[in-house]
DRENVO-699430 format. One record per residue (C-alpha): x, y, z; residue in one letter. Coordinates in nm, 3 decimals, decimal comma, padded with zeros to 5 digits, always signed. Each point is the difference from the previous one (the first is absolute). Layout:
// residues N
@c1 X | c2 Y | c3 Z | type A
...
END
This chain:
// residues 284
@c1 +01,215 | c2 +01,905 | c3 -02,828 | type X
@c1 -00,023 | c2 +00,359 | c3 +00,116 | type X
@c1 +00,007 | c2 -00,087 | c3 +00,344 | type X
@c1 +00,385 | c2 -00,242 | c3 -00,093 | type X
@c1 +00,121 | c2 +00,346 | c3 -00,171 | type X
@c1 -00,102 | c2 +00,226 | c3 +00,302 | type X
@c1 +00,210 | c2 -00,262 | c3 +00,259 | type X
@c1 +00,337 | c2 +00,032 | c3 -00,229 | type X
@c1 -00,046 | c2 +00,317 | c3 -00,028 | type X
@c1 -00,049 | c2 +00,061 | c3 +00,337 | type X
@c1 +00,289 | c2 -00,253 | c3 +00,098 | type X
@c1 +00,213 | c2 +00,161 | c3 -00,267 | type X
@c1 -00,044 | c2 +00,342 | c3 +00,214 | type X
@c1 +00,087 | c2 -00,172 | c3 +00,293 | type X
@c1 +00,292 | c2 -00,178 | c3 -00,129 | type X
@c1 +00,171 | c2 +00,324 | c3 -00,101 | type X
@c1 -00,111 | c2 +00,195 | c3 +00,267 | type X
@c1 +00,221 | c2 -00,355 | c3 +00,203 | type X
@c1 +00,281 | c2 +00,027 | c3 -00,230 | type X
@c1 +00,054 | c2 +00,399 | c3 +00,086 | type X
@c1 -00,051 | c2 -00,022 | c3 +00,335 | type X
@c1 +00,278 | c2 -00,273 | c3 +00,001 | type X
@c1 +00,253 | c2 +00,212 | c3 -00,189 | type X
@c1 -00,063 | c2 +00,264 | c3 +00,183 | type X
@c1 +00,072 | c2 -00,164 | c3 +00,349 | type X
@c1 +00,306 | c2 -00,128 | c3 -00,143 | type X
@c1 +00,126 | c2 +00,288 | c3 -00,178 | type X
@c1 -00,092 | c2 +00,180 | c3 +00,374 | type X
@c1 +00,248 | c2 -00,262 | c3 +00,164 | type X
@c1 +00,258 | c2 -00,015 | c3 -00,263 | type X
@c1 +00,053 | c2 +00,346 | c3 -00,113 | type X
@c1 +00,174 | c2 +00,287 | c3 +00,195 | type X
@c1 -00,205 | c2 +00,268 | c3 +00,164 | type X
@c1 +00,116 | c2 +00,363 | c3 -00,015 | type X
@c1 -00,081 | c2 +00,194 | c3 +00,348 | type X
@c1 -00,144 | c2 +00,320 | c3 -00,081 | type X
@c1 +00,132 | c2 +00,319 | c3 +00,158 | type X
@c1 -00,364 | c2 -00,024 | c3 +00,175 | type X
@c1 +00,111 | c2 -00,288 | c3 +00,196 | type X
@c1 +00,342 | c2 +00,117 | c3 +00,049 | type X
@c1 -00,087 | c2 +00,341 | c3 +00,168 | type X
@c1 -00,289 | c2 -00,055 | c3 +00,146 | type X
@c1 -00,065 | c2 -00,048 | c3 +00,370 | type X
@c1 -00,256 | c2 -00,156 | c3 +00,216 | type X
@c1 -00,164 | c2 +00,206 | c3 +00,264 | type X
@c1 +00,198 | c2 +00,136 | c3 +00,344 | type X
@c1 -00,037 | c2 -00,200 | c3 +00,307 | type X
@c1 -00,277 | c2 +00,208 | c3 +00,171 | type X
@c1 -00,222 | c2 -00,077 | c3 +00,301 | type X
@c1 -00,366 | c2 +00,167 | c3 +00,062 | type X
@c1 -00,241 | c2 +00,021 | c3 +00,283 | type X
@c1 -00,225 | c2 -00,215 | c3 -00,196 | type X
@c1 +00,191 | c2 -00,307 | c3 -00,100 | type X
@c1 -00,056 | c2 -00,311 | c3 +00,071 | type X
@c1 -00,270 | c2 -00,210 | c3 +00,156 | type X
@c1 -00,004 | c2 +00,253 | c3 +00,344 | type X
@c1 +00,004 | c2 +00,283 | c3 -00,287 | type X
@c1 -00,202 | c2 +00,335 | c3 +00,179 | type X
@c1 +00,058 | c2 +00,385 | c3 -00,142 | type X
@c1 +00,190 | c2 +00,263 | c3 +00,167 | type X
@c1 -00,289 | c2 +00,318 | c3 -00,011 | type X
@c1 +00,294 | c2 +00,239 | c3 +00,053 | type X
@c1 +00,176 | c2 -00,159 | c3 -00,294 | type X
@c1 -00,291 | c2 +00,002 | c3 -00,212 | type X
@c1 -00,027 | c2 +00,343 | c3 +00,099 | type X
@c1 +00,300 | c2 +00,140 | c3 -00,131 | type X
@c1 +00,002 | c2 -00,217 | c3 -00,327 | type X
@c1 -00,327 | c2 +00,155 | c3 -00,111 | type X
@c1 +00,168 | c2 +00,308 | c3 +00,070 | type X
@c1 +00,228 | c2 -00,136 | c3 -00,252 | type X
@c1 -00,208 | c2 -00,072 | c3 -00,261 | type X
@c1 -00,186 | c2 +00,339 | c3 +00,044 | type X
@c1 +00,285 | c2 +00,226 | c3 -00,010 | type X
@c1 +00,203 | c2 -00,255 | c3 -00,269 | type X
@c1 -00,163 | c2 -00,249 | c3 -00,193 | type X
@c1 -00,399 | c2 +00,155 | c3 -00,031 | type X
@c1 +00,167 | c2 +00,260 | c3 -00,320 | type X
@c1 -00,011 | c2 -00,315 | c3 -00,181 | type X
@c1 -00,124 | c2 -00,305 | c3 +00,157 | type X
@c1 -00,428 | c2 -00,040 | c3 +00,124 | type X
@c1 -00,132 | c2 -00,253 | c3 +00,271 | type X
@c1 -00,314 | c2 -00,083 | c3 -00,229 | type X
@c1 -00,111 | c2 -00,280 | c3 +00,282 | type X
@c1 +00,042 | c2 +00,192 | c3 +00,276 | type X
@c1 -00,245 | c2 +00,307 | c3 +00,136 | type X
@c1 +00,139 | c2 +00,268 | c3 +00,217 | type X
@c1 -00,249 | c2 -00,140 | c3 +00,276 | type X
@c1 +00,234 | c2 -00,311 | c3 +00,049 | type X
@c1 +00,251 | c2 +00,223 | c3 +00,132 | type X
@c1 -00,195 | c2 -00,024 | c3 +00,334 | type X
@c1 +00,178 | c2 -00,358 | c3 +00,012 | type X
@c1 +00,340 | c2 +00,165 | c3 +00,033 | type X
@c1 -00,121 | c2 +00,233 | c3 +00,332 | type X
@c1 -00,111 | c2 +00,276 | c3 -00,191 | type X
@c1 -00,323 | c2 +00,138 | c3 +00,177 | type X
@c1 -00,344 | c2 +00,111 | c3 -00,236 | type X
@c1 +00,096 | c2 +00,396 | c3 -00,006 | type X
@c1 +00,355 | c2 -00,077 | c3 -00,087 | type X
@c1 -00,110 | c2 -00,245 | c3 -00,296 | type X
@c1 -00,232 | c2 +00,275 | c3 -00,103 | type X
@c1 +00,260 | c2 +00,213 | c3 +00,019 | type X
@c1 +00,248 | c2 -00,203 | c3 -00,196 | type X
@c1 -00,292 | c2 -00,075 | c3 -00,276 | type X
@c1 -00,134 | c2 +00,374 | c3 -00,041 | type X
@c1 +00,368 | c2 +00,103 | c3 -00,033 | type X
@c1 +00,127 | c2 -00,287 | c3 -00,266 | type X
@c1 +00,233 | c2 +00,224 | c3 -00,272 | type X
@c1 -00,250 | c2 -00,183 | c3 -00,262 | type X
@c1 -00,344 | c2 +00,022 | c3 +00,003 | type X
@c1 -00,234 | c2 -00,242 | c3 -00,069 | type X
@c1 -00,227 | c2 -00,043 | c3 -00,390 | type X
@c1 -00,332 | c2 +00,138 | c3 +00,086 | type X
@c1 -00,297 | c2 +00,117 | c3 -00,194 | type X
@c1 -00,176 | c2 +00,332 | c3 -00,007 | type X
@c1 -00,328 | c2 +00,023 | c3 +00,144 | type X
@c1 -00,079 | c2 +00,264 | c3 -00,187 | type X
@c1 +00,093 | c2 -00,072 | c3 -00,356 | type X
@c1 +00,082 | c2 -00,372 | c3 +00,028 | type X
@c1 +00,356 | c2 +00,083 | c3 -00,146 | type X
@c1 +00,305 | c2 -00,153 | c3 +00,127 | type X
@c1 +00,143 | c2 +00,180 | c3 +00,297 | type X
@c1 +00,258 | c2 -00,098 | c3 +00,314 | type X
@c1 -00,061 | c2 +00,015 | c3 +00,392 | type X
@c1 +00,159 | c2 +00,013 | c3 +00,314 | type X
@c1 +00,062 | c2 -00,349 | c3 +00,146 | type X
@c1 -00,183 | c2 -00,207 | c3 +00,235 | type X
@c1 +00,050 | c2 -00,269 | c3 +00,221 | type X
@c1 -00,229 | c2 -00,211 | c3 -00,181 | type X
@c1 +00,185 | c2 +00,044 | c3 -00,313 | type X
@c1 +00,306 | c2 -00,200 | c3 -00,140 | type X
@c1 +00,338 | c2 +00,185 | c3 -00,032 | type X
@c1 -00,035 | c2 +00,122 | c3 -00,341 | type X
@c1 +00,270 | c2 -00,085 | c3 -00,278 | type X
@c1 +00,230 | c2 +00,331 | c3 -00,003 | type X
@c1 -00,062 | c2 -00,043 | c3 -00,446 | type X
@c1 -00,329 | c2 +00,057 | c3 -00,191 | type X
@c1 +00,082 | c2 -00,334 | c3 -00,206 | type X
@c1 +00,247 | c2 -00,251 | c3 -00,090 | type X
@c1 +00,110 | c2 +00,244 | c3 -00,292 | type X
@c1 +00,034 | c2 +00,279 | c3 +00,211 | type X
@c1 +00,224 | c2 -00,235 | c3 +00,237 | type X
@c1 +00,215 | c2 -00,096 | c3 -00,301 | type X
@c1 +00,064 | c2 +00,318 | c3 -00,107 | type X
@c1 +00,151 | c2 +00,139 | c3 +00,299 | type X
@c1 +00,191 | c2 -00,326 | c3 +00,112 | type X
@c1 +00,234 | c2 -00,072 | c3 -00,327 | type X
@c1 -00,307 | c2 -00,181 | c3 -00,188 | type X
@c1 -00,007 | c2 -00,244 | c3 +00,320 | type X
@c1 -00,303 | c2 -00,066 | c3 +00,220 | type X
@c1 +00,032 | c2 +00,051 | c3 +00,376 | type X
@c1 -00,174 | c2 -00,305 | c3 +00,149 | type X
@c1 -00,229 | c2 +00,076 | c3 +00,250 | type X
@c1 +00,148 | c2 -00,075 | c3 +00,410 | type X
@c1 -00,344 | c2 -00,222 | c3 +00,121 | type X
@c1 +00,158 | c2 -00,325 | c3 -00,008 | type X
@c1 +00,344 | c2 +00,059 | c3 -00,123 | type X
@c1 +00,142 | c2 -00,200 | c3 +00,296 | type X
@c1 -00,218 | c2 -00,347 | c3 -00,132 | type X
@c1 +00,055 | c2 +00,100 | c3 -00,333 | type X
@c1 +00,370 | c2 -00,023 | c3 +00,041 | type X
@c1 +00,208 | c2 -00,294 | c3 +00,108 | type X
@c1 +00,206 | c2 +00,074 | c3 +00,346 | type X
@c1 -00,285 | c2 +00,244 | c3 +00,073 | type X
@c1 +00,117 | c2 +00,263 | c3 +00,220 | type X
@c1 +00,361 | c2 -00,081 | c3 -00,017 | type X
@c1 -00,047 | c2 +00,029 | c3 -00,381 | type X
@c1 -00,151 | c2 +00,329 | c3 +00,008 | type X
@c1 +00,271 | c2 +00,134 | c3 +00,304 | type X
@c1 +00,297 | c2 -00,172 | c3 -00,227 | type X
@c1 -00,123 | c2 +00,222 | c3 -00,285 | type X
@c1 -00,028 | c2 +00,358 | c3 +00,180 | type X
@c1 +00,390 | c2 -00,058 | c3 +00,107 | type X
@c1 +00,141 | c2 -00,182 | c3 -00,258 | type X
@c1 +00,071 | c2 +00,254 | c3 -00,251 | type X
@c1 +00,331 | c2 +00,015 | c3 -00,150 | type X
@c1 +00,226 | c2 +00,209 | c3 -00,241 | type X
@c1 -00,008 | c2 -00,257 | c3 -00,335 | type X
@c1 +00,333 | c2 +00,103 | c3 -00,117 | type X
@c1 +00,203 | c2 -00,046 | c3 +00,330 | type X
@c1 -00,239 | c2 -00,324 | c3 +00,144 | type X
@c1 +00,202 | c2 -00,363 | c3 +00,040 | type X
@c1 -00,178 | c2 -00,299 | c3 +00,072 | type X
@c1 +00,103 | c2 -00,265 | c3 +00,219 | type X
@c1 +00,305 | c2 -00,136 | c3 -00,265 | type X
@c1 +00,122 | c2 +00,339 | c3 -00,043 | type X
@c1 -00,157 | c2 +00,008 | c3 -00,361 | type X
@c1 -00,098 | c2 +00,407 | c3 -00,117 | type X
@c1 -00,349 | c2 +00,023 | c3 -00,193 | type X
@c1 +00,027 | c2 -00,090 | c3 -00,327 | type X
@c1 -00,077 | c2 +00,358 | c3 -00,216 | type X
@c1 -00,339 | c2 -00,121 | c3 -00,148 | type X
@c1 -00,118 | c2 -00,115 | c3 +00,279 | type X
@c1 +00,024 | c2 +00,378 | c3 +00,167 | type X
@c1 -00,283 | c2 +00,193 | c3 +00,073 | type X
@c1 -00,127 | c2 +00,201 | c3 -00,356 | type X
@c1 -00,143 | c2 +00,389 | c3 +00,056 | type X
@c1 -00,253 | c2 -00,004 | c3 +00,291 | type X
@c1 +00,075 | c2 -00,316 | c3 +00,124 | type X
@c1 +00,210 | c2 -00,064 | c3 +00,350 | type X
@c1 +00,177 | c2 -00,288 | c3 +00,073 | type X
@c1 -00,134 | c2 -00,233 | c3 +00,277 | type X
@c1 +00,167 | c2 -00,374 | c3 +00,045 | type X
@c1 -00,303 | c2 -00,060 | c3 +00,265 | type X
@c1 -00,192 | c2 +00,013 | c3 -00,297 | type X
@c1 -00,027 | c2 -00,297 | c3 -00,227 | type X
@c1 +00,030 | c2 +00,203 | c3 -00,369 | type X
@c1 +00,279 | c2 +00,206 | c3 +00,203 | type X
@c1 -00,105 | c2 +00,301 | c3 -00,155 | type X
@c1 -00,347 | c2 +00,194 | c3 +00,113 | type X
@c1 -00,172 | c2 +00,314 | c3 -00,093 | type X
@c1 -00,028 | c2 +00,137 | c3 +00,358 | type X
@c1 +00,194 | c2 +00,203 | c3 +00,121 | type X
@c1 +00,140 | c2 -00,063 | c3 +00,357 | type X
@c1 -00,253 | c2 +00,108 | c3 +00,232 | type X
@c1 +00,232 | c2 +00,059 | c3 +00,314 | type X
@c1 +00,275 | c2 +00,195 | c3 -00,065 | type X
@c1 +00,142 | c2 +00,119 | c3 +00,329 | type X
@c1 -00,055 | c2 -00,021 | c3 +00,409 | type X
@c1 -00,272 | c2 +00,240 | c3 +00,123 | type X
@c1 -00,244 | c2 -00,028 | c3 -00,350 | type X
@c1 -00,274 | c2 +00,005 | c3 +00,276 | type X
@c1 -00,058 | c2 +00,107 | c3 +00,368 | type X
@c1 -00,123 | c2 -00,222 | c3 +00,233 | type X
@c1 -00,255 | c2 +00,109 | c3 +00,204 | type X
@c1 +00,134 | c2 -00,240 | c3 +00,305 | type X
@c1 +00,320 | c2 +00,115 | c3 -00,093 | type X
@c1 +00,191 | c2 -00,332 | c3 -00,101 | type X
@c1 +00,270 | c2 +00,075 | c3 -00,245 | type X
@c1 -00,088 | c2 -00,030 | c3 -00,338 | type X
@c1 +00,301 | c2 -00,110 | c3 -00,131 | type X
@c1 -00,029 | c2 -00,186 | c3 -00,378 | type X
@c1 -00,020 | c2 -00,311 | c3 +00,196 | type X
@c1 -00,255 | c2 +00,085 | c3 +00,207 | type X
@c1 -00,262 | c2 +00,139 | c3 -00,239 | type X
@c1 +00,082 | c2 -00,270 | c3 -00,222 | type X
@c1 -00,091 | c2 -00,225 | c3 +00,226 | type X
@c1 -00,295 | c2 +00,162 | c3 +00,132 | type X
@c1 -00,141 | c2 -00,005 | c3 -00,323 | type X
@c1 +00,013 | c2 -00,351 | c3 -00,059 | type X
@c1 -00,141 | c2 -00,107 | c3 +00,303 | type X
@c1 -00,269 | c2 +00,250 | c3 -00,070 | type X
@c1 -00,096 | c2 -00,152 | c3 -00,316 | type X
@c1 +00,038 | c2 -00,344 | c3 +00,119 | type X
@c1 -00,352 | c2 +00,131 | c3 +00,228 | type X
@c1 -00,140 | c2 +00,141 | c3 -00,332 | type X
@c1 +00,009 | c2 -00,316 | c3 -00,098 | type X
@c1 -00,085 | c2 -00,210 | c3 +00,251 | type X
@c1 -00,167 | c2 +00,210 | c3 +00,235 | type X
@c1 -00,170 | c2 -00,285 | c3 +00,199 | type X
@c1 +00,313 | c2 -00,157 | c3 +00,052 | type X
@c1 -00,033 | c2 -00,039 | c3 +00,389 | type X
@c1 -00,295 | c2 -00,117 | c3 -00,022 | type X
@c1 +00,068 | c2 -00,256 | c3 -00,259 | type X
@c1 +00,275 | c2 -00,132 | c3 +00,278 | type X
@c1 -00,228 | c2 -00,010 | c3 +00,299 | type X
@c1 -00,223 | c2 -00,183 | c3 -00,183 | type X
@c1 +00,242 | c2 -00,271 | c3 -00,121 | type X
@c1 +00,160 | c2 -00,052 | c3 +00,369 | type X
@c1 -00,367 | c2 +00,003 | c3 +00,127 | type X
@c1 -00,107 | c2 -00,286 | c3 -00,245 | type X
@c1 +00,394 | c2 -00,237 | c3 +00,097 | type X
@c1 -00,170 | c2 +00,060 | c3 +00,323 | type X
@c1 -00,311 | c2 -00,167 | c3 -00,054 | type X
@c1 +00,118 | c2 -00,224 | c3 -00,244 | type X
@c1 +00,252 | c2 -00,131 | c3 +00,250 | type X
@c1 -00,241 | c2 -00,018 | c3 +00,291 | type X
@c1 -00,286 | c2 -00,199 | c3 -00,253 | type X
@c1 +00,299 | c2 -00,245 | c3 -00,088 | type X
@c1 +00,061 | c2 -00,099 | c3 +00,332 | type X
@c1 -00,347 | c2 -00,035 | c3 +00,125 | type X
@c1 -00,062 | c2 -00,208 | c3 -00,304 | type X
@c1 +00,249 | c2 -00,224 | c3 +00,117 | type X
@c1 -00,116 | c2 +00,002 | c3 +00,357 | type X
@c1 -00,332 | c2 -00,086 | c3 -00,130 | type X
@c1 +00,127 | c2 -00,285 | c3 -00,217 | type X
@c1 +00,204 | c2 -00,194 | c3 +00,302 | type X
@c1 -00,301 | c2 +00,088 | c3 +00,244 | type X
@c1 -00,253 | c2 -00,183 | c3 -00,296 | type X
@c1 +00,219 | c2 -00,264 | c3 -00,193 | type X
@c1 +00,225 | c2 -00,090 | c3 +00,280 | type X
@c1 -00,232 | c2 -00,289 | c3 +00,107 | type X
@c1 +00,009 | c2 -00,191 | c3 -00,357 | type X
@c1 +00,330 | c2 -00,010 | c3 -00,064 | type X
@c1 +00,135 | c2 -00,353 | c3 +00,031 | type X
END
């Protein structure tokens, strides 16, 4: 008897969780749907090509190069590498004394302990150690970025959909809220504006972000191989240097992937060699 009640009970579950899900499918077909001002001003990612697209996908050093510069000079006030150490640098051409040089110099030093006293203390950088996070702790981060987290730059590039076209889209796509038109002509609707300490981005899929633009005019930075650094440019640079943050075995990942078509192609057609040389005599 227990065991009848527990099967209508569970079939009276599943019949309402049925009749819902039909009403709901229908009143999704038959009703209306109102586009939010999300949808109507916000744009997918710039057409934008890097070094390390695609299946033949390799990285430009000197590229790399001048997008860490980037990041050191621009985004490192706010943004770490937490899965990256400053020896890794040695990837993009930097030799060991410069890498030294670049950790033992960091503007932020590292969380250390005394020796002495076993208290909490800082220390110079070294190229063992990750780049630090430029904030003691996620409060610490709030409270100087309008009560909104910067997200740490490891994997940004995998973390976000478009990748480095995402991340390049972003860096240029600022705009002035109350003068911006989309692609109908329409103006922003007022609540939909950015509030105090927010800046309106449509590369951005809320529209509105707490950061504020990060490159604001040609020659933000000096390249040291003297390429202008025009807001394109470092933009750019910058993506395609986290895109190696993020997948710094990139290169190899593609030599290993034509390597094994190779083989794979080669083993197919010996193993069809093999089976005319063997089977070709008892076939009638």
């Amino acid at each position: 008897m227990v065991r009848l009640i527990a099967i209508l009970v569970g079939l009276g579950f599943v019949g309402v969780a049925a009749w819902s899900l039909l009403w709901g499918a229908i009143a999704y077909v038959s009703e209306p749907h109102e586009e939010t001002a999300e949808h109507r001003f916000h744009l997918y990612p710039k057409k934008v090509s890097f070094a390390s697209d695609g299946p033949l996908g390799h990285f430009d050093r000197q590229q790399l190069q001048r997008g860490f510069q980037v990041y050191k000079e621009v985004c490192a006030a706010c943004h770490g590498l937490n899965l990256v150490a400053f020896r890794n640098l040695a990837d993009l051409g930097y030799t060991e004394a410069e890498v030294k040089a670049i950790a033992a110099q960091w503007q932020i030093e590292v969380p250390s302990i005394n020796e002495q006293t076993g208290e909490p203390a800082t220390r110079k950088a070294i190229p063992a150690d990750k780049f630090p996070n430029p904030y003691a702790n996620e409060v610490a981060a709030r409270a100087a970025n309008n009560n909104a987290m910067p997200p740490d730059l490891s994997l940004i590039t995998k973390a976000r959909h478009d990748g480095p076209a995402y991340t390049y889209s972003l860096l240029t796509g600022y705009r002035d809220a109350a003068t911006y038109r989309n692609e109908k002509g329409e103006a922003l609707p007022a609540e939909n504006r950015p509030g105090q300490g927010l800046y309106f981005n449509p590369y951005f899929p809320n529209l509105n972000l707490a950061m504020p633009p990060p490159i604001t005019a040609d020659g933000q930075v000096t390249y040291a191989d003297g390429t202008p650094a025009t807001r394109d440019q470092m933009a750019k640079d910058v993506s395609a240097f986290l895109t190696w943050t993020a997948e710094p075995f990139l290169e190899n990942r593609n030599r290993t992937g034509w390597a094994v078509l190779v083989f794979l192609l080669i083993a197919t057609v010996l193993s069809y060699m093999s089976y005319r040389n063997i089977w070709a005599g008892y076939k009638h």
